[in-house]
N, CA, C and O atoms as a DFTB+ gen file, in Angstrom:
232 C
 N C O
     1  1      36.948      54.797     118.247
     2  2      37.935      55.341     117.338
     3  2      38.811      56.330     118.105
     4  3      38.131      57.096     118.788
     5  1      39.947      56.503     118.174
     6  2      41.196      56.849     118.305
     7  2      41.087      58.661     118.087
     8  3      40.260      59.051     117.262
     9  1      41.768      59.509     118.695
    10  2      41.872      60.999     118.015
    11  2      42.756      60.867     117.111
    12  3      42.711      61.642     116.156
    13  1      43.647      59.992     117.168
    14  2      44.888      60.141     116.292
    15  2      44.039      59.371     115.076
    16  3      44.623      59.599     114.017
    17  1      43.080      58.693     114.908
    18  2      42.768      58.150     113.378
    19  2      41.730      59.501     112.892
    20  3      41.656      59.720     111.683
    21  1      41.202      60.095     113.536
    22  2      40.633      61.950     112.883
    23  2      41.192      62.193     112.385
    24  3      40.665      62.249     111.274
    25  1      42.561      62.582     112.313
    26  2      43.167      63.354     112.067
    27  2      44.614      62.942     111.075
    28  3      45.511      63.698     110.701
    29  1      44.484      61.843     110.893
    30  2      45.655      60.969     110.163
    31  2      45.066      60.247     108.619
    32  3      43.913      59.841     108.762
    33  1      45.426      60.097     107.705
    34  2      45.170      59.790     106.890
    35  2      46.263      57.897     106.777
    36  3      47.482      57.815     106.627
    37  1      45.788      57.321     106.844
    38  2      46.556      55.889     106.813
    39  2      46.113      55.068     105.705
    40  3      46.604      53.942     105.786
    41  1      45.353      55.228     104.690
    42  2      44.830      54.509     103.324
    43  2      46.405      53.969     102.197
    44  3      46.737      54.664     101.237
    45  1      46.974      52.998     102.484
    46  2      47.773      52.799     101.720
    47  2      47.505      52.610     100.207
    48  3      46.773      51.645      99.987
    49  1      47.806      53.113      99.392
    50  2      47.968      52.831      98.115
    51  2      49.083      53.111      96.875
    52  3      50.178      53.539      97.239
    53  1      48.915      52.942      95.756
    54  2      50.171      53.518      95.095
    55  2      49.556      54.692      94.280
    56  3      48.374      54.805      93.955
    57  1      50.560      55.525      94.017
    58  2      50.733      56.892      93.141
    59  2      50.970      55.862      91.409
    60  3      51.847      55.057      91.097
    61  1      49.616      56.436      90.534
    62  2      49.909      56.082      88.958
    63  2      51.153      56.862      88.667
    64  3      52.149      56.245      88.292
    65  1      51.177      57.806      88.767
    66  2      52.098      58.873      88.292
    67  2      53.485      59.043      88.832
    68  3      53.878      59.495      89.907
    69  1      54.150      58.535      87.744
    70  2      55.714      58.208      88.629
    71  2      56.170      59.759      88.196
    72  3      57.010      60.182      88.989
    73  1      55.875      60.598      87.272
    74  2      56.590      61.875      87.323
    75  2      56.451      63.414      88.789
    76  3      56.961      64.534      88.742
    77  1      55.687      62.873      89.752
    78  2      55.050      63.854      90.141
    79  2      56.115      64.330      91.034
    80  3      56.329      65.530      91.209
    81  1      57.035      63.035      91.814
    82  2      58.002      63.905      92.741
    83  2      59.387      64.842      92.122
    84  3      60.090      65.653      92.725
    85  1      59.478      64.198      90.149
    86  2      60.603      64.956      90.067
    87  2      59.985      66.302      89.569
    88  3      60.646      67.337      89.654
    89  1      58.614      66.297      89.006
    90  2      58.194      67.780      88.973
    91  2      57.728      68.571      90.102
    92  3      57.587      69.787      89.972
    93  1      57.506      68.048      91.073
    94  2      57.078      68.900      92.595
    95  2      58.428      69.028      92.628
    96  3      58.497      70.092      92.012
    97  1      59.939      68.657      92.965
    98  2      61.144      69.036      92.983
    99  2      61.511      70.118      92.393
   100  3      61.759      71.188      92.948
   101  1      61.591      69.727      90.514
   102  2      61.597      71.223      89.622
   103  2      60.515      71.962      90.125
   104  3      60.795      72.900      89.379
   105  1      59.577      72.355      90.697
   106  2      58.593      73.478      90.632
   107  2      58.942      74.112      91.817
   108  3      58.823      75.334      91.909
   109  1      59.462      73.269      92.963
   110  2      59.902      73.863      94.451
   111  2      61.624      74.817      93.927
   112  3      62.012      75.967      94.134
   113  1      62.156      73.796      93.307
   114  2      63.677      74.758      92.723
   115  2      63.192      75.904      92.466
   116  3      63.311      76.879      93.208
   117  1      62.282      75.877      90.807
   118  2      62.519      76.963      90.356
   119  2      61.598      78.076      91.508
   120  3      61.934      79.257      91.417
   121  1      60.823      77.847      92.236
   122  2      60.368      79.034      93.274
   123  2      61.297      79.420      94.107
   124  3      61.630      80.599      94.235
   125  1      61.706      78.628      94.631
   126  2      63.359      79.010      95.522
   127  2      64.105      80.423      94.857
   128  3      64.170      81.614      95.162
   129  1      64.701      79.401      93.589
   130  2      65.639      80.303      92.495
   131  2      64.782      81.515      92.148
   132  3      65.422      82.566      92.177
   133  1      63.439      81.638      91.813
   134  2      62.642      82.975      91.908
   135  2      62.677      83.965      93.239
   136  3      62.816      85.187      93.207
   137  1      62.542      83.274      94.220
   138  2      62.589      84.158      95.445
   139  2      64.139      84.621      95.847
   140  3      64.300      85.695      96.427
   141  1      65.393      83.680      95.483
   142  2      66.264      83.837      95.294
   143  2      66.572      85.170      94.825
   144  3      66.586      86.163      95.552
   145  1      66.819      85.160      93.587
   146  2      66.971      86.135      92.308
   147  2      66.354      87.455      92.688
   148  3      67.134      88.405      92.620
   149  1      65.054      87.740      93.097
   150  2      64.326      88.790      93.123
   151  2      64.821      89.271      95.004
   152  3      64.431      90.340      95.474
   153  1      65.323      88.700      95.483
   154  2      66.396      89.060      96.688
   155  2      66.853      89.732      96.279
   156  3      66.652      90.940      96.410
   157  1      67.720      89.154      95.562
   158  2      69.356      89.713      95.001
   159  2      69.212      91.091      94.259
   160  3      69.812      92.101      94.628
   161  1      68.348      91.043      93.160
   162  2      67.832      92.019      92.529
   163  2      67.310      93.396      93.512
   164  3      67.732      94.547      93.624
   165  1      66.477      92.832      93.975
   166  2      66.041      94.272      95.126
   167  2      66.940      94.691      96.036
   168  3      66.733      95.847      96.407
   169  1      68.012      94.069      96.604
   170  2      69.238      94.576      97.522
   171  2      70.037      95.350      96.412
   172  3      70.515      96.464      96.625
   173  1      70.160      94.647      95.137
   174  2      70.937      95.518      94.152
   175  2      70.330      96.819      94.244
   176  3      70.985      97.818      94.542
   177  1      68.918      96.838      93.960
   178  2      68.528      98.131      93.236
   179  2      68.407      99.482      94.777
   180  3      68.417     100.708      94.663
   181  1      68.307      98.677      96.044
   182  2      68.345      99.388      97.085
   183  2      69.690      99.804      97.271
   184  3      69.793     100.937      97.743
   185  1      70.998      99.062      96.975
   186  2      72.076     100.192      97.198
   187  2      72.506     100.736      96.313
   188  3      73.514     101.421      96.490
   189  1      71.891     100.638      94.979
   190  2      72.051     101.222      93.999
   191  2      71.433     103.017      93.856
   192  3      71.850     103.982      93.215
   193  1      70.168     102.801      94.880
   194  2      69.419     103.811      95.143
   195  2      69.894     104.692      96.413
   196  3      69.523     105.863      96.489
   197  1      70.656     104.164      97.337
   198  2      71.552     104.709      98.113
   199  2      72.646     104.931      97.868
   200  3      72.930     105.780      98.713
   201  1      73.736     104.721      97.129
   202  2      74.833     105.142      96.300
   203  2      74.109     106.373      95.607
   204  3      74.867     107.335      95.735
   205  1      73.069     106.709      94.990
   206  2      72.527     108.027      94.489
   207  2      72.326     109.126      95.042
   208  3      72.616     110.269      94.686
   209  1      71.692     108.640      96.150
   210  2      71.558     109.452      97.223
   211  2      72.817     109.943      97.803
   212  3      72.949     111.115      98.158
   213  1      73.577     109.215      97.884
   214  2      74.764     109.149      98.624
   215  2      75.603     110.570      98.164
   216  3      76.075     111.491      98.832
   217  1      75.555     110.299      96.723
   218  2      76.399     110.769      95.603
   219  2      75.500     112.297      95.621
   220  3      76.255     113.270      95.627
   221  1      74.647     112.491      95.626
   222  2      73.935     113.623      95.241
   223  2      72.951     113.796      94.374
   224  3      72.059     114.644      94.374
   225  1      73.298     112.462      93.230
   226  2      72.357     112.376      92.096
   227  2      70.793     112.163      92.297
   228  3      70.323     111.254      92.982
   229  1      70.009     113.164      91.578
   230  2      68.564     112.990      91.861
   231  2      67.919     112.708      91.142
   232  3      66.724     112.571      91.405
């Protein structure tokens, strides 16, 4: 036996479940768009917190 058959999975068969790649798709988006968003959000609230500082406000 081969190193490359250890370590490879080659069992052809079919997937029952025809929904799984468009919900692994939606579930990878919406984590994106989460990590996205909560970027955006925390750069907001960091120069939002330096504009305070900036300003004097405590």
């Amino acid at each position: 036996m081969k190193l490359h058959d250890e370590f490879v999975h080659d069992e052809k068969h079919k997937l029952e479940v025809k929904a799984g790649k468009p919900i692994a798709s939606a579930l990878s988006g919406f984590i994106a768009g989460v990590v996205f968003a909560s970027i955006i959000w925390l750069t907001g609230v960091i120069i939002f917190k330096a504009y305070l500082g900036f300003v004097g406000v405590q």
